[in-house]
N, CA, C and O atoms as a CHARMM CRD file, in Angstrom:
* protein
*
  344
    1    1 UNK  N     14.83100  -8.09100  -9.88100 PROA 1      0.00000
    2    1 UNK  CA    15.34300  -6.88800  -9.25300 PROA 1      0.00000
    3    1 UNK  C     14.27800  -5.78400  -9.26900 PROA 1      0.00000
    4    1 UNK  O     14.28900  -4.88100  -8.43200 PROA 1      0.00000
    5    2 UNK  N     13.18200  -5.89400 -10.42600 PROA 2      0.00000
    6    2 UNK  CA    12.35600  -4.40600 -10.44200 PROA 2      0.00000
    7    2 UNK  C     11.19500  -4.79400  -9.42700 PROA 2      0.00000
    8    2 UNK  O     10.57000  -3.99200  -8.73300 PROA 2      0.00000
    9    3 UNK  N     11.01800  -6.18800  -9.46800 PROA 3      0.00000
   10    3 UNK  CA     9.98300  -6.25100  -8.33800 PROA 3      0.00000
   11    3 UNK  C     10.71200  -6.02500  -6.73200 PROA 3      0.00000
   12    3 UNK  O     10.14800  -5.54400  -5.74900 PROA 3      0.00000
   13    4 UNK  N     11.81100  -6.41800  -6.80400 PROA 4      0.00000
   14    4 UNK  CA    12.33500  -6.36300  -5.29700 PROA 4      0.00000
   15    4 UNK  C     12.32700  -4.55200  -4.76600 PROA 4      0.00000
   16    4 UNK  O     12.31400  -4.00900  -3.66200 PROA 4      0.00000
   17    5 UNK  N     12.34500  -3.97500  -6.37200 PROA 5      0.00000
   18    5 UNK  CA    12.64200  -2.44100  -5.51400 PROA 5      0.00000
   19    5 UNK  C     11.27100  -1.97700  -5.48500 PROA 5      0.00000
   20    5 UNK  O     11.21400  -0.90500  -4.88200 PROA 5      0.00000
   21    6 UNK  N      9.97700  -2.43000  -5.96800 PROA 6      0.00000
   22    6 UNK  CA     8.76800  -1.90600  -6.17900 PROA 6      0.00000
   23    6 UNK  C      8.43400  -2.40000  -5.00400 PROA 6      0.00000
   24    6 UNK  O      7.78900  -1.53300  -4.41500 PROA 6      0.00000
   25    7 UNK  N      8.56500  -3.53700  -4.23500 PROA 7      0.00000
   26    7 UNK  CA     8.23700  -3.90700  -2.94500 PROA 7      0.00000
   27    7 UNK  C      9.13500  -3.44700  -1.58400 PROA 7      0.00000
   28    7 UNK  O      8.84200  -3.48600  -0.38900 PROA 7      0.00000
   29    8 UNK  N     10.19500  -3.05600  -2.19400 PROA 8      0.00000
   30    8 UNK  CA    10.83700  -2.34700  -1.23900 PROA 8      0.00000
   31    8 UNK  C      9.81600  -0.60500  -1.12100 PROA 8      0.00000
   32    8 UNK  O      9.15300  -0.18600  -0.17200 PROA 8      0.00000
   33    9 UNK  N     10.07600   0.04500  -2.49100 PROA 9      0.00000
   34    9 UNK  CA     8.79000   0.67100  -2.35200 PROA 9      0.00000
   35    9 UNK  C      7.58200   0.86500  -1.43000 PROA 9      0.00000
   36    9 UNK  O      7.18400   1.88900  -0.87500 PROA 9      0.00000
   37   10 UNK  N      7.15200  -0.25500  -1.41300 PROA 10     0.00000
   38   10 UNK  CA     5.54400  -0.64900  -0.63600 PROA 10     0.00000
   39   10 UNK  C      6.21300  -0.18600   0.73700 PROA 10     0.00000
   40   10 UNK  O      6.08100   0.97000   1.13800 PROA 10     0.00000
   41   11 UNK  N      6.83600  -1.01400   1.33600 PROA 11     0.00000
   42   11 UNK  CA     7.59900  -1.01100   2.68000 PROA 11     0.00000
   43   11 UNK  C      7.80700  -0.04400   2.88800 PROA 11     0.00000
   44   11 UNK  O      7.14500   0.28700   3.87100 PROA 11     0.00000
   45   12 UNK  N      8.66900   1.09900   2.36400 PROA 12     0.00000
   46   12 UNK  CA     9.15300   2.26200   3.16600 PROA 12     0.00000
   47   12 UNK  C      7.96000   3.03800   2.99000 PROA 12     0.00000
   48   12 UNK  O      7.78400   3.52000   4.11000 PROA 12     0.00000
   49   13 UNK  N      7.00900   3.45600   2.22200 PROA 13     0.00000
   50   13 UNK  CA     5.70500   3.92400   2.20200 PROA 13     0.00000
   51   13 UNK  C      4.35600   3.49200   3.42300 PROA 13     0.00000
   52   13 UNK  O      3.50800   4.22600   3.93000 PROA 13     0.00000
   53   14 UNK  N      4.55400   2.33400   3.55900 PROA 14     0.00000
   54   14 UNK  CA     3.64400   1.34700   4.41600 PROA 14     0.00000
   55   14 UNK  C      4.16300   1.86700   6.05100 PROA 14     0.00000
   56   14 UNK  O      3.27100   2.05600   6.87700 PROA 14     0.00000
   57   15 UNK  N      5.77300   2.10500   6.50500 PROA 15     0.00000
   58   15 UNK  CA     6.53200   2.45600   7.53200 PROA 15     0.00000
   59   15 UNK  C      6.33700   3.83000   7.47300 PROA 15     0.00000
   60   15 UNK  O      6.93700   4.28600   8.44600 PROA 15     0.00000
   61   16 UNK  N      5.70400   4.92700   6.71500 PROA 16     0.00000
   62   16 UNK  CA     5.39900   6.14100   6.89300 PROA 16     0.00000
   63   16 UNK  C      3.96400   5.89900   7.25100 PROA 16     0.00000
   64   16 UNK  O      3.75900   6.53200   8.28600 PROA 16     0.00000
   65   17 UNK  N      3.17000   5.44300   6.97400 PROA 17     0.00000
   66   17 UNK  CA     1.76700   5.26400   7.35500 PROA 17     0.00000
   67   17 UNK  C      1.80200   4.77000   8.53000 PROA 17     0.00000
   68   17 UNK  O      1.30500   5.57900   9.31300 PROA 17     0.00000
   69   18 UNK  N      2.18900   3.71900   9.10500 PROA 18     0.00000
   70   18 UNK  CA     2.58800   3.52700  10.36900 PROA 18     0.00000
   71   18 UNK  C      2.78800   4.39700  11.43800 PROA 18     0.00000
   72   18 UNK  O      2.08700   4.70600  12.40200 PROA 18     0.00000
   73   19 UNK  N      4.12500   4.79200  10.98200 PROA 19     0.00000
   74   19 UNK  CA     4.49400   5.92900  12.17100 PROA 19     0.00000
   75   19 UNK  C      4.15100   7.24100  11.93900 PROA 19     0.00000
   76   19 UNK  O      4.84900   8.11900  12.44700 PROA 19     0.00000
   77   20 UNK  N      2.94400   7.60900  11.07800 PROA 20     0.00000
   78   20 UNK  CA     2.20900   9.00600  10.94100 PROA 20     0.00000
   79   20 UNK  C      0.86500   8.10300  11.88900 PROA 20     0.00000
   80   20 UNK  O      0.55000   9.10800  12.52700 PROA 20     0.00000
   81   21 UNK  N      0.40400   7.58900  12.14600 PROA 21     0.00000
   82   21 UNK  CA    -0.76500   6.94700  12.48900 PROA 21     0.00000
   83   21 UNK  C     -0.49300   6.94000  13.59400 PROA 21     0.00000
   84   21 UNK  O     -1.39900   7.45400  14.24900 PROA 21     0.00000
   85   22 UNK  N      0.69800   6.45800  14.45900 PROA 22     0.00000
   86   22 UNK  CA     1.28000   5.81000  15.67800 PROA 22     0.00000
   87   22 UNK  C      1.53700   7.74300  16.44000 PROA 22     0.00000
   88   22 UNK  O      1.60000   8.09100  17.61900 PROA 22     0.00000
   89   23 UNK  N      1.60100   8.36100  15.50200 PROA 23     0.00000
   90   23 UNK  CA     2.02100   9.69500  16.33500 PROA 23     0.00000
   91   23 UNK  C      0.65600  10.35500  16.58200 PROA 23     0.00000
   92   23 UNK  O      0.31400  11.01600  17.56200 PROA 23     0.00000
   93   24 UNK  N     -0.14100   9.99600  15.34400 PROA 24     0.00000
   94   24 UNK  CA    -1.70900  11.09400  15.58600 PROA 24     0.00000
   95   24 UNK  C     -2.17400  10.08900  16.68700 PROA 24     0.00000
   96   24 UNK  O     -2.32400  10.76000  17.70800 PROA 24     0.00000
   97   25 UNK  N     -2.41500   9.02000  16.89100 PROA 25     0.00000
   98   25 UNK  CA    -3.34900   7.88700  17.47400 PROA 25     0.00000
   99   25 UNK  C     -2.29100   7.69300  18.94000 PROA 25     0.00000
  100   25 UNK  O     -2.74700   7.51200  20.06900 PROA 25     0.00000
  101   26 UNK  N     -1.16600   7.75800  18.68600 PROA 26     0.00000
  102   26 UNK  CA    -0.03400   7.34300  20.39000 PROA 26     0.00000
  103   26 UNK  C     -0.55800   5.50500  20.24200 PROA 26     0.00000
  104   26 UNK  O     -0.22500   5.02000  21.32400 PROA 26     0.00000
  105   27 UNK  N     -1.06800   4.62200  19.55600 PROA 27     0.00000
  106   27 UNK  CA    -0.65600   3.36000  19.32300 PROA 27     0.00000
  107   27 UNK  C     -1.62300   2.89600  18.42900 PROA 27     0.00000
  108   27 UNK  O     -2.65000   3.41500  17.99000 PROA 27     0.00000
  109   28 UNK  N     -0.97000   1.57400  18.20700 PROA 28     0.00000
  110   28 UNK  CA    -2.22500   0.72200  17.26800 PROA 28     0.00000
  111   28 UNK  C     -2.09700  -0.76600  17.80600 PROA 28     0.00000
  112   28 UNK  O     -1.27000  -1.59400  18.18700 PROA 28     0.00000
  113   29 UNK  N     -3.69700  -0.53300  17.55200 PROA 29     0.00000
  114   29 UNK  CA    -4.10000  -2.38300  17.73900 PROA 29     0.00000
  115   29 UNK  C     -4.44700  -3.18000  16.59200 PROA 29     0.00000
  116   29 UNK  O     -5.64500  -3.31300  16.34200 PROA 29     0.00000
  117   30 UNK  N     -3.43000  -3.83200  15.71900 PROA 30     0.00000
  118   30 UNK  CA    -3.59900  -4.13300  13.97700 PROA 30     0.00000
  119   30 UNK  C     -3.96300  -5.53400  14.14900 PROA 30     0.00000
  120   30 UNK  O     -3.24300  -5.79500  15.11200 PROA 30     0.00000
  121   31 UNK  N     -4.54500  -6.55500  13.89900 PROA 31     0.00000
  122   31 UNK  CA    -4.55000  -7.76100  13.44400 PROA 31     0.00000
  123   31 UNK  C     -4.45000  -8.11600  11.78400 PROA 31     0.00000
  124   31 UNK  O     -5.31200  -7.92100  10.92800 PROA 31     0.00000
  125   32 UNK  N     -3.20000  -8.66000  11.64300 PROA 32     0.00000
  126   32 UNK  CA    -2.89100  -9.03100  10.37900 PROA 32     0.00000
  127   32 UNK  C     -3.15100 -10.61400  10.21400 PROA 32     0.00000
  128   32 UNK  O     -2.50400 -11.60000  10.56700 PROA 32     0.00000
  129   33 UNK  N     -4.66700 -10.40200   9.36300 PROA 33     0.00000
  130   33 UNK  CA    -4.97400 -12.09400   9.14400 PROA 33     0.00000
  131   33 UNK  C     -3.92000 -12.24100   7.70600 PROA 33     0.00000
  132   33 UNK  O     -3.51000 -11.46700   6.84100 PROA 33     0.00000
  133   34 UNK  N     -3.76000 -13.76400   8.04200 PROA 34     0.00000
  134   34 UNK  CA    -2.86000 -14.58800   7.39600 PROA 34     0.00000
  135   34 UNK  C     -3.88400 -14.43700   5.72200 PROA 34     0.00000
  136   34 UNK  O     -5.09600 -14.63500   5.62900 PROA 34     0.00000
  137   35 UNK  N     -2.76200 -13.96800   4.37300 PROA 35     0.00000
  138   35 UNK  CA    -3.34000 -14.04100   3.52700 PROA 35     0.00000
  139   35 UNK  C     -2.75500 -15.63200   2.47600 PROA 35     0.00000
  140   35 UNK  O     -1.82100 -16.42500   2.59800 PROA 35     0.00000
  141   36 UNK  N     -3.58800 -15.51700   1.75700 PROA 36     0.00000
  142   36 UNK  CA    -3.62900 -16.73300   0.52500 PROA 36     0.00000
  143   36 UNK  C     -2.90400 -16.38900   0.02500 PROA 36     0.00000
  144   36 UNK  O     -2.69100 -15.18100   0.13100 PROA 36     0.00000
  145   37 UNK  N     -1.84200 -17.37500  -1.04800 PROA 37     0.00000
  146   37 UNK  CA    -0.88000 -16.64800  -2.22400 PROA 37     0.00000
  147   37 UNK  C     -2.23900 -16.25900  -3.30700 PROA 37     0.00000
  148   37 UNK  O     -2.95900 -17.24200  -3.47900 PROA 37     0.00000
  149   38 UNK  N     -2.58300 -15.30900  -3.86900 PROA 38     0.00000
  150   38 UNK  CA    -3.59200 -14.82100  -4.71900 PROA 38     0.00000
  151   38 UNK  C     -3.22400 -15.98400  -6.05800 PROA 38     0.00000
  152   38 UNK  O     -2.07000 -16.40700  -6.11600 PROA 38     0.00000
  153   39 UNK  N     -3.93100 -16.31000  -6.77400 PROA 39     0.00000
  154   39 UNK  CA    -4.49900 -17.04900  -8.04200 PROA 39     0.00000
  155   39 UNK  C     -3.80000 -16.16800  -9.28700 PROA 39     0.00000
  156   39 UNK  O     -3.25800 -16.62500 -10.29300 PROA 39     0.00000
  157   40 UNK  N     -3.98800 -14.70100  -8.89100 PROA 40     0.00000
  158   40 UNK  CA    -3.86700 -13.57600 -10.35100 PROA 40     0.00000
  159   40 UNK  C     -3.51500 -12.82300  -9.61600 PROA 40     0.00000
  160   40 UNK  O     -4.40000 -12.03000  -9.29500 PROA 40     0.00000
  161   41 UNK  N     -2.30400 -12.62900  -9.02200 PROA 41     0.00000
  162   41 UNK  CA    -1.23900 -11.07500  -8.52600 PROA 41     0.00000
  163   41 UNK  C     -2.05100 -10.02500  -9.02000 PROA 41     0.00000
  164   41 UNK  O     -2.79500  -9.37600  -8.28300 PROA 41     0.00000
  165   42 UNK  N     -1.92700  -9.81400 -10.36200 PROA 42     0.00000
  166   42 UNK  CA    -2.16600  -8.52900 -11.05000 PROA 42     0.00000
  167   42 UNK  C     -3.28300  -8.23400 -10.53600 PROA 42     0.00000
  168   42 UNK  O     -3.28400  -7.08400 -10.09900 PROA 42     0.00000
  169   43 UNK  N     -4.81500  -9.11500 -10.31800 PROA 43     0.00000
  170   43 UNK  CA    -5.88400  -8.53900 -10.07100 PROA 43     0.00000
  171   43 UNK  C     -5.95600  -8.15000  -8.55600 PROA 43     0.00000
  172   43 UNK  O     -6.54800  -7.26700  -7.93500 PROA 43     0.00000
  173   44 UNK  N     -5.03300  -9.26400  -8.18500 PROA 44     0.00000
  174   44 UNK  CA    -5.22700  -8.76300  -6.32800 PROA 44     0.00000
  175   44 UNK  C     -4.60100  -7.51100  -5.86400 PROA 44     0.00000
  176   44 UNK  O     -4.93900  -6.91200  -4.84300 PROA 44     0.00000
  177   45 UNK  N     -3.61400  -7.13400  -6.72400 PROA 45     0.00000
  178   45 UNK  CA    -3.16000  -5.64900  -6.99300 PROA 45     0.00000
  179   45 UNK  C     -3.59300  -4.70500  -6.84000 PROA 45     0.00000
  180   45 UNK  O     -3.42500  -3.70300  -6.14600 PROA 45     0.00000
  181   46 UNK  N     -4.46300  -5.21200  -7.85300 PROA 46     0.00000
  182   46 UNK  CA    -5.53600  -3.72300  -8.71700 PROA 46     0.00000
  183   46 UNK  C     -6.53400  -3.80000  -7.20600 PROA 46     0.00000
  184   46 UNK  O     -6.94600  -2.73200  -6.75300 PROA 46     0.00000
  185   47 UNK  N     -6.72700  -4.54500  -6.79800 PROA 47     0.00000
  186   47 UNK  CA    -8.19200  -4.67000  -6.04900 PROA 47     0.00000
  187   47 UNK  C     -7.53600  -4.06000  -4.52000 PROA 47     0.00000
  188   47 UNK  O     -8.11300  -3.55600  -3.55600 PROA 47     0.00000
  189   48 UNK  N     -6.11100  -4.34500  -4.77000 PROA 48     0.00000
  190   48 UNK  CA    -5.74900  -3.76400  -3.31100 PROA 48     0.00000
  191   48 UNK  C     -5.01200  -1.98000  -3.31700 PROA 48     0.00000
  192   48 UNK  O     -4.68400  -1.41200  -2.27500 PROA 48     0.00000
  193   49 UNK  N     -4.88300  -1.38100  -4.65200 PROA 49     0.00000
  194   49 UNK  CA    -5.13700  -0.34700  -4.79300 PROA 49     0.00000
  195   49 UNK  C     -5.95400   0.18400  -4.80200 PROA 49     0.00000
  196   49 UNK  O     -5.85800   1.27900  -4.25000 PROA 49     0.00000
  197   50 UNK  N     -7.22200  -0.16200  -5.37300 PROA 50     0.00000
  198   50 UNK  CA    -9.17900   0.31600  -5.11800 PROA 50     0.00000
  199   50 UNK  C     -9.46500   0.76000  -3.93000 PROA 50     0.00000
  200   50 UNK  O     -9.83200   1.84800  -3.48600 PROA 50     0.00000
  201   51 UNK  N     -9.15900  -0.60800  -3.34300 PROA 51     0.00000
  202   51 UNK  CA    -9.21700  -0.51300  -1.72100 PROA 51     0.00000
  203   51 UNK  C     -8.72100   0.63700  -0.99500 PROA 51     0.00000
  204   51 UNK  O     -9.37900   1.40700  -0.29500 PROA 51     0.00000
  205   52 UNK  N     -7.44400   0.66400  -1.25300 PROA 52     0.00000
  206   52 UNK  CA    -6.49800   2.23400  -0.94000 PROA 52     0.00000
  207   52 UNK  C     -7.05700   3.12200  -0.78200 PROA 52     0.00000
  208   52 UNK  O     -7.27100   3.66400   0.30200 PROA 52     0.00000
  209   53 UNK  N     -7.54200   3.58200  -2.21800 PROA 53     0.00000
  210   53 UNK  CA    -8.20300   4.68200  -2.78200 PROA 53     0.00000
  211   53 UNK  C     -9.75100   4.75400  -1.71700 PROA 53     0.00000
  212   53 UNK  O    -10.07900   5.80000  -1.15500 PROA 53     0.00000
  213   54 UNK  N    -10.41500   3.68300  -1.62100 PROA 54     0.00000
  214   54 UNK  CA   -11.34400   3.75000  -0.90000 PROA 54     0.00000
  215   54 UNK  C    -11.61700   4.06300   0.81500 PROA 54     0.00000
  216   54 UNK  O    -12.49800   4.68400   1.40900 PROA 54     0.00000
  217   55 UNK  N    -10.62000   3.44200   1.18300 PROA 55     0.00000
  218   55 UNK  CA   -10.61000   3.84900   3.00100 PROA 55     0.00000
  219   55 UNK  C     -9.81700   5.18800   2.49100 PROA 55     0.00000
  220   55 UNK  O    -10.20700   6.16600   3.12900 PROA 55     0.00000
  221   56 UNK  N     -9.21200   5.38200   1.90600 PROA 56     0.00000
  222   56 UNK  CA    -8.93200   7.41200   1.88600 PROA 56     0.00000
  223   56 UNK  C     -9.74600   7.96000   2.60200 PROA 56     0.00000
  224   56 UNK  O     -9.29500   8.99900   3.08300 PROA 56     0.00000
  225   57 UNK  N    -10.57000   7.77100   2.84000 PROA 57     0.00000
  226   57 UNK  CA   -11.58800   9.33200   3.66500 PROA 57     0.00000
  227   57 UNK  C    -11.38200   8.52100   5.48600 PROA 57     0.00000
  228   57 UNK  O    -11.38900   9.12500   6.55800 PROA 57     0.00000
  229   58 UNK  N    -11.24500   7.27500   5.28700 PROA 58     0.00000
  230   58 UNK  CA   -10.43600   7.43900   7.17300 PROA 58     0.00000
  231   58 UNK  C     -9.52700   8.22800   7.18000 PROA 58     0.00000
  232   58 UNK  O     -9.43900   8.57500   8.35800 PROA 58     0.00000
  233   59 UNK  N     -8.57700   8.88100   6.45200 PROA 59     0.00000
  234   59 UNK  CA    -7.72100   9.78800   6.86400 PROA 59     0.00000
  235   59 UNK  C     -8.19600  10.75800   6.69100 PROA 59     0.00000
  236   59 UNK  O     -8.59400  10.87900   5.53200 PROA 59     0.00000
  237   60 UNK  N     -8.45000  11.95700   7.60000 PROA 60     0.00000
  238   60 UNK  CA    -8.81300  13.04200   7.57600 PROA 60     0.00000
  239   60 UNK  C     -7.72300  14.13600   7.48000 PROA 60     0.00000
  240   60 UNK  O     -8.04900  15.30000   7.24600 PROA 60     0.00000
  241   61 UNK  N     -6.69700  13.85000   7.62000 PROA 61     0.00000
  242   61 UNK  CA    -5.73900  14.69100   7.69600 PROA 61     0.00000
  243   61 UNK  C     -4.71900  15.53700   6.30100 PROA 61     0.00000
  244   61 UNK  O     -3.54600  15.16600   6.24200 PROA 61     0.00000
  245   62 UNK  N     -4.92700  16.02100   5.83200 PROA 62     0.00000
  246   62 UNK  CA    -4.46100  16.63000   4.40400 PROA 62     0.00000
  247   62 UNK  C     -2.89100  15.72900   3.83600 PROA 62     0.00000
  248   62 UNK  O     -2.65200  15.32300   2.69900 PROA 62     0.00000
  249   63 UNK  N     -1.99000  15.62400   5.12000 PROA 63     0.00000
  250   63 UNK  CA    -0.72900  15.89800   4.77100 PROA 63     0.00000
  251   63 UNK  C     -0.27100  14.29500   4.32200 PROA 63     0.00000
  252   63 UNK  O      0.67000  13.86200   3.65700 PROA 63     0.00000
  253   64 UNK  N     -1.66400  13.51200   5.17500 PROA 64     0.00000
  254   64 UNK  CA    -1.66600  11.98600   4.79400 PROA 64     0.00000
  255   64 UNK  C     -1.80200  11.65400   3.80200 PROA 64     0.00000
  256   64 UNK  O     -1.52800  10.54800   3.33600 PROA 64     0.00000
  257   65 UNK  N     -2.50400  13.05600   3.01000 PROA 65     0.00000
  258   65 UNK  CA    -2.59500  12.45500   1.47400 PROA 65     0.00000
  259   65 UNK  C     -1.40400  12.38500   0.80400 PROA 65     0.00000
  260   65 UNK  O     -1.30100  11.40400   0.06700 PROA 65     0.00000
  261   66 UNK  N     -0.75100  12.91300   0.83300 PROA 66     0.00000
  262   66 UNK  CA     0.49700  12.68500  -0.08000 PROA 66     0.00000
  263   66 UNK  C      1.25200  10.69900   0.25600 PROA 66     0.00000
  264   66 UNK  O      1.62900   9.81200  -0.50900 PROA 66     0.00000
  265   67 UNK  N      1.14500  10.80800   1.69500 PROA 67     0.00000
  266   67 UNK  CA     1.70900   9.30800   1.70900 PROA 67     0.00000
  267   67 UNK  C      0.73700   8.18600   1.00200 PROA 67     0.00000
  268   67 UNK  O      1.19200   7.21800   0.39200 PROA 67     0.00000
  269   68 UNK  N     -0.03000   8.33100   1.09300 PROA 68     0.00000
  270   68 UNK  CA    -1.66600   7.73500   0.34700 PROA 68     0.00000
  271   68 UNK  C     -0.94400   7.73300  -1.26600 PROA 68     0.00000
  272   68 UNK  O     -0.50700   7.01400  -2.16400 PROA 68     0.00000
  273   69 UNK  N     -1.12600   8.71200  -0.96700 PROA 69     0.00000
  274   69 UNK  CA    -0.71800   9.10000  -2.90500 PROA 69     0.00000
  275   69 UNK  C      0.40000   8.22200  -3.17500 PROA 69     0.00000
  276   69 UNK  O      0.24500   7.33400  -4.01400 PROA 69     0.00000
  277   70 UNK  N      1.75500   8.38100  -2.44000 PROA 70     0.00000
  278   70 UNK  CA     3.21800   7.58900  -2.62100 PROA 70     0.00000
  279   70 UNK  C      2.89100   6.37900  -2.43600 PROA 70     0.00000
  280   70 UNK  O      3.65100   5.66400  -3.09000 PROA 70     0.00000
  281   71 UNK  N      1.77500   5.50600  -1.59600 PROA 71     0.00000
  282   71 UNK  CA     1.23100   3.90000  -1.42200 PROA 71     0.00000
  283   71 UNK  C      0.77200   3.70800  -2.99600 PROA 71     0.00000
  284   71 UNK  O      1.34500   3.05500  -3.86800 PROA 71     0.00000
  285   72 UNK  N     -0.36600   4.43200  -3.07900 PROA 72     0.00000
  286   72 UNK  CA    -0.68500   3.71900  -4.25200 PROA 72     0.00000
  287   72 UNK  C      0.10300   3.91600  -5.79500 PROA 72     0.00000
  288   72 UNK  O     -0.12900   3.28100  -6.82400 PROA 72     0.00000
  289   73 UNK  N      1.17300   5.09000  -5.56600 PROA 73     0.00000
  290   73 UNK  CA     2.11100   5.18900  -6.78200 PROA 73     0.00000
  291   73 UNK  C      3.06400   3.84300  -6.52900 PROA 73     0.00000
  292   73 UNK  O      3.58500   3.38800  -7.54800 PROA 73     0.00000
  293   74 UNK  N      3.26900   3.34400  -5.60900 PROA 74     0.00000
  294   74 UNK  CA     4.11300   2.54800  -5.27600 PROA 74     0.00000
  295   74 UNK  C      3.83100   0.99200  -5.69700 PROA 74     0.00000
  296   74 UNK  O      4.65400   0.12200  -5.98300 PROA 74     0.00000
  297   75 UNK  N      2.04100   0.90300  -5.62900 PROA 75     0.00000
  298   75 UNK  CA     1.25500  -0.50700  -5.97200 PROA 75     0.00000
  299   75 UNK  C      1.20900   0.18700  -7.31800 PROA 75     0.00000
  300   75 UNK  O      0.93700  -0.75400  -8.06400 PROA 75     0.00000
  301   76 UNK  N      1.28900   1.03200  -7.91300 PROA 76     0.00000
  302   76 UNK  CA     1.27100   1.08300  -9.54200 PROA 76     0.00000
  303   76 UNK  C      2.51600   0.09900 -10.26000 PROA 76     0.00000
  304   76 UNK  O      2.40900  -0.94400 -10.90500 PROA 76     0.00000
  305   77 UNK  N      3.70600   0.87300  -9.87100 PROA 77     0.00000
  306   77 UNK  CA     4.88800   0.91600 -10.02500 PROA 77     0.00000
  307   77 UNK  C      4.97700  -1.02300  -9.94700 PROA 77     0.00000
  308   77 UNK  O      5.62300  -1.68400 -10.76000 PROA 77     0.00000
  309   78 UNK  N      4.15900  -1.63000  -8.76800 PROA 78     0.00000
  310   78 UNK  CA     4.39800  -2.90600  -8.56200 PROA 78     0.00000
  311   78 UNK  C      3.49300  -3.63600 -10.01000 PROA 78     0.00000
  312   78 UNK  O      3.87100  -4.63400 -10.62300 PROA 78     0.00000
  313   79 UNK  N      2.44100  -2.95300 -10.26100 PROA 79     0.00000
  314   79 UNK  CA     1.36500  -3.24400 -11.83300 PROA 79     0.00000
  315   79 UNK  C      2.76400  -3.38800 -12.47900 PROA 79     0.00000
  316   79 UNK  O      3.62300  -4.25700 -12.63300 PROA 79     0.00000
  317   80 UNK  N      2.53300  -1.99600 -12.79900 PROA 80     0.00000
  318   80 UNK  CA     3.36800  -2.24300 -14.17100 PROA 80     0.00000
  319   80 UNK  C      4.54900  -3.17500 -14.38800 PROA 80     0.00000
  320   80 UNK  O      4.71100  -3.61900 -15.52400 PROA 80     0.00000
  321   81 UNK  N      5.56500  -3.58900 -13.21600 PROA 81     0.00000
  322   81 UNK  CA     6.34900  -4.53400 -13.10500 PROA 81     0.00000
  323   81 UNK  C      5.58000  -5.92800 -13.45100 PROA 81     0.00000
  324   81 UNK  O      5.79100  -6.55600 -14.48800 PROA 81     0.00000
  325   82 UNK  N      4.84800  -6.24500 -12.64800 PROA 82     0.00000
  326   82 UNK  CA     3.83000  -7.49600 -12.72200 PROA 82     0.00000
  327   82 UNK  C      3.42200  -7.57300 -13.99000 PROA 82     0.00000
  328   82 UNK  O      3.46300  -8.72700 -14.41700 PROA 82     0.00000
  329   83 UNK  N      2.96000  -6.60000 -14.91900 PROA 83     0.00000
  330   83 UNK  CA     2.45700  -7.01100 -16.08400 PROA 83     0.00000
  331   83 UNK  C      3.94800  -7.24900 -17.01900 PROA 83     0.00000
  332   83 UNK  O      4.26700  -8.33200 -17.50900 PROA 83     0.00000
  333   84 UNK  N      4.75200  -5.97300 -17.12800 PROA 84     0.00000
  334   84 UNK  CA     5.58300  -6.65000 -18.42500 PROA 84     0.00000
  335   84 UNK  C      6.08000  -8.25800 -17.79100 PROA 84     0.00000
  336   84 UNK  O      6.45900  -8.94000 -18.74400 PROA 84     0.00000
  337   85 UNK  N      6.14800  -8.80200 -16.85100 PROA 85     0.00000
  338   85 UNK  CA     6.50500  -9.90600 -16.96000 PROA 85     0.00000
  339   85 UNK  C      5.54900 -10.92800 -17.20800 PROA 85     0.00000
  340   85 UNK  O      5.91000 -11.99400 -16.70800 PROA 85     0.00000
  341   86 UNK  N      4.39200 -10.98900 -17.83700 PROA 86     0.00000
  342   86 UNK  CA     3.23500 -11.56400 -18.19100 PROA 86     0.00000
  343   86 UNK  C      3.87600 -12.35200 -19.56400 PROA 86     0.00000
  344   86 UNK  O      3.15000 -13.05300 -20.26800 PROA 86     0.00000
């Protein structure tokens, strides 16, 4: 149940990035390559919060930071779930 709401999490955060992007830009052209089940969750986690943190400066826009901020509080929230069940 704590992972289902930490990934529900991701989702409604991920659907604000979307449609803040879709309103500054008027559309998107996304290709979502097919991923691997990861080996170590936890590290592909961490590495996909880094990441987060790192394309940050494509958004130029101030107010994006806060949804930025709620993504990666949201991949925390998914850590810390992921680990106590270790």
């Amino acid at each position: 149940m704590a992972l289902d709401q930490a990934l529900e999490a991701l989702t409604d955060v991920l659907d604000r990035i979307v449609e803040t992007v879709y309103a500054l830009k008027g559309g998107l052209n996304i290709t979502v390559p097919q991923t691997e089940v990861p080996a170590d969750i936890i590290e592909f986690a961490t590495d996909f919060y880094n990441e987060v943190e790192y394309k940050r400066e494509l958004f130029r826009d101030k107010f994006i930071d806060s949804i930025i901020d709620d993504y990666q509080e949201a991949i925390q929230q998914l850590l810390h779930r992921l680990k106590r069940l270790e």
